[in-house]
Steps between C-alpha positions, in 0.01 A plus 500: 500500500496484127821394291648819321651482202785675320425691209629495161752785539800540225729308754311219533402442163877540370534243792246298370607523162909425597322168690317344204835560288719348689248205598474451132851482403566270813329228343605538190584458181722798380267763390521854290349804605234464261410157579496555902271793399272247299521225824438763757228724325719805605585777314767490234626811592475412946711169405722667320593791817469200726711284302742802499513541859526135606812474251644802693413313767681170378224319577471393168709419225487560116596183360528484123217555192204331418528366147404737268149426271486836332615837718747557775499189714409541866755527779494209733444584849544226828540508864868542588553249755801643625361838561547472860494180780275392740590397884268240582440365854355223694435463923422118509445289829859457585700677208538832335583493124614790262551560113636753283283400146420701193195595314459150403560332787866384427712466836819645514538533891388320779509435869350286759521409851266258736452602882299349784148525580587690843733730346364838519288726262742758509798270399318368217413857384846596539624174286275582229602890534900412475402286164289800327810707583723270348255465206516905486885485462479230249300696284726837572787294359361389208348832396158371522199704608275355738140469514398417853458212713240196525449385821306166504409389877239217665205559636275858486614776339336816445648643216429814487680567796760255421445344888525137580188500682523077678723201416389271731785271447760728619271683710540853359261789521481859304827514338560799356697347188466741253546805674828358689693362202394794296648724770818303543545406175453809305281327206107480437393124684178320447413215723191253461427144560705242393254271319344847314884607464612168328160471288613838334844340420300166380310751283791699351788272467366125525252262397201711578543783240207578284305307758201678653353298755764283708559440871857490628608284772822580685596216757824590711519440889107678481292474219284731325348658140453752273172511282506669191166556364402676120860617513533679803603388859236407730559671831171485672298730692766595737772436307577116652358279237725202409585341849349180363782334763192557778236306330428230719543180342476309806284614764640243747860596388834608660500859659661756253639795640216700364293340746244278333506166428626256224588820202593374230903667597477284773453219257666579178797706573846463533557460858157254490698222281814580756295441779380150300845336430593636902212294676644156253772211552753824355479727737718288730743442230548922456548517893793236463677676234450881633259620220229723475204356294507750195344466145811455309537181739152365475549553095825321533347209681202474266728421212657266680161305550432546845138393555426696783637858344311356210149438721558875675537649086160341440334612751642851496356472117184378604418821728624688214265392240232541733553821524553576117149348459337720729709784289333397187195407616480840642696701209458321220818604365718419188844470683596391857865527510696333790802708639726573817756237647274202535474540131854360502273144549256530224571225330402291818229752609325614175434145356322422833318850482366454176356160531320661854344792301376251239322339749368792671449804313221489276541313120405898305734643657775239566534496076593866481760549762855448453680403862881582410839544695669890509813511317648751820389196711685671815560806386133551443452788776848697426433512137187605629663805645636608145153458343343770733738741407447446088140472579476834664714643199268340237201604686525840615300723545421210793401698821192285602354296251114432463411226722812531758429613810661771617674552835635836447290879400647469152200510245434193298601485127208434273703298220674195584815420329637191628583151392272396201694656201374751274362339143 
């Protein structure tokens, strides 16, 4: 069946319009009315109504004068940062994690709490449904409006729905996320994969901005990605693109809980450099003392100069850099940017990474890509959350963009408004 496509009506082009405003002020710098009319091609006399509404709004703030070169100096206009908050939301393998953040991404609330792999889905949801609530009240008390919630989750998503379609590692299947927070909750919730999810955040708040082309590698208990490509998110066909943790790296490997052999999770993750110090001399020593093998411990250890925690780091870095060189050998990208908990060990991981992709991603296009360390290191996925939310304010109208598949009967939008920032 051919795509349909929504027609310019007055809504949707006052939409449209609203978008490429706010987009532009987002990334700045303060701008008059007549110069976002010059940036933006729009009419003088459309910026100047939209500019009018999006002050009544208080989505944007008038913020001084231009200085004057003959004639009234302009009006300076920016994004008002505290126009409303942002709950933003993470289900990782084994914790739930919630903040309260602003337009910018500045935390002013959060909350966290681990559970075990056999607890039950509906715990978890409930965990992550007491926090939102809590976020809700937060916000209430401070007089803040709120915007919605990001929900940033492992595994397949399909986000139009907002359903966690498989995460293999906790064994969930068709999770209506969206539709069940929303209901409980009260607020507009988007939900989509965590690597896509933290990608966004890499791409609004951190070390990716302005970058078009850059892969995003988010390495917690699982391990997965988020492609960005000309600007835009890549989701794939179906809407799955980016589980880069199921590449096989070693066909002869250990089983992942996917089911195939040797993926590169299995080999590069978190709980694969856990699983590295447990089978050494340490283990034993862990047993004798009553303590869990955790990454804060292996960390503490490697500073200490252990040579086995050492050996396991290495080897954990070597998988990893494989990996990254089959990203840019595939991608070609300008960034790859390293995030999630095991982040927490870059500088023992990325020095070993980097030396692996010089050896085995090609010389062209090993001299043009920058392999760097998230500043959310584990906060990666929830900050992720909040940059769904902003994204889906910047962007609307955002139904179904061109090249998303679509899992609903809502018709397809024919203009994309989404990451790369308006000139």
């Amino acid at each position: 069946m051919p795509r349909q496509f929504r027609t310019g009506d007055q809504t949707y082009v006052r939409q449209l319009n609203r978008s490429i405003l706010l987009q532009r002020l987002w990334v700045g710098p303060r701008l008059s009315r007549a110069e976002l009319a010059a940036k933006t091609g729009l009419n003088k006399t459309t910026v100047s109504h939209m500019v009018d509404d999006l002050l009544s709004d208080d989505l944007v703030l008038e913020v001084g004068r231009n200085p004057s070169v003959g004639g009234r100096p302009g009006v300076l206009l920016e994004l008002n940062r505290d126009a409303g908050w942002i709950i933003g939301c993470e289900i990782g393998v084994g914790r739930v994690s919630v903040v309260l953040a602003d337009l910018r991404a500045r935390v002013t609330w959060r909350q966290q709490t681990s559970f075990a792999m056999t607890a039950g889905l509906d715990s978890v949801v409930d965990s992550l449904l007491e926090f939102i609530l809590q976020a809700k009240e937060q916000a209430r008390l401070s007089g803040h409006r709120l915007f919605g919630v990001g929900v940033a989750v492992p595994g397949l998503v399909d986000v139009t729905a907002g359903t966690l379609v498989y995460e293999p590692n906790m064994g969930w299947r068709d999770v209506p996320l969206q539709a069940e927070l929303a209901e409980h909750s009260g607020l507009p919730v988007l939900v989509d994969n965590d690597g896509n999810a933290a990608a966004m955040a890499e791409r609004y708040f951190g070390v990716a901005q302005g970058v078009d082309d850059f892969a995003y590698i988010v390495a917690n208990i699982g391990l997965g990605a988020g492609l960005v490509i000309g600007g835009h998110i890549h989701h794939g066909m179906s809407g799955f693109a980016g589980e880069a943790g199921h590449t096989t790296i070693d066909p002869n490997g250990p089983l992942c809980r996917c089911g195939n052999r040797g993926c590169w999770e299995r080999l590069a993750s978190q709980r694969a450099l856990i699983e590295r110090v447990a089978t050494g001399r340490l283990a034993a020593g862990y047993r004798n003392r009553g303590e869990a093998i955790t990454l804060e411990s292996i960390l503490r250890e490697a500073q200490a100069g252990d040579a086995v925690v050492v050996e396991a780091l290495h080897e954990t870095g070597t998988y990893l850099g494989i990996g990254i060189a089959n990203l840019v050998n595939v991608l070609n990208p300008a960034l790859v940017a390293f995030g999630g908990s095991l982040s927490l060990a870059h500088e023992y991981l990325l020095p070993v990474a980097k030396e692996v992709v010089a050896r085995r991603a090609m010389t062209e296009l090993q001299r043009t890509v920058r392999i760097v360390v998230s500043p959310f290191r584990q906060d990666a996925c929830v900050m992720g959350g909040v940059a769904l939310v902003l994204h889906d304010l910047l962007s609307r109208p955002s139904l179904v963009p061109v090249g998303r598949p679509s899992h609903a009967s809502a018709p397809a939008v024919r203009v994309e408004t989404a990451l790369r920032a308006v000139p």
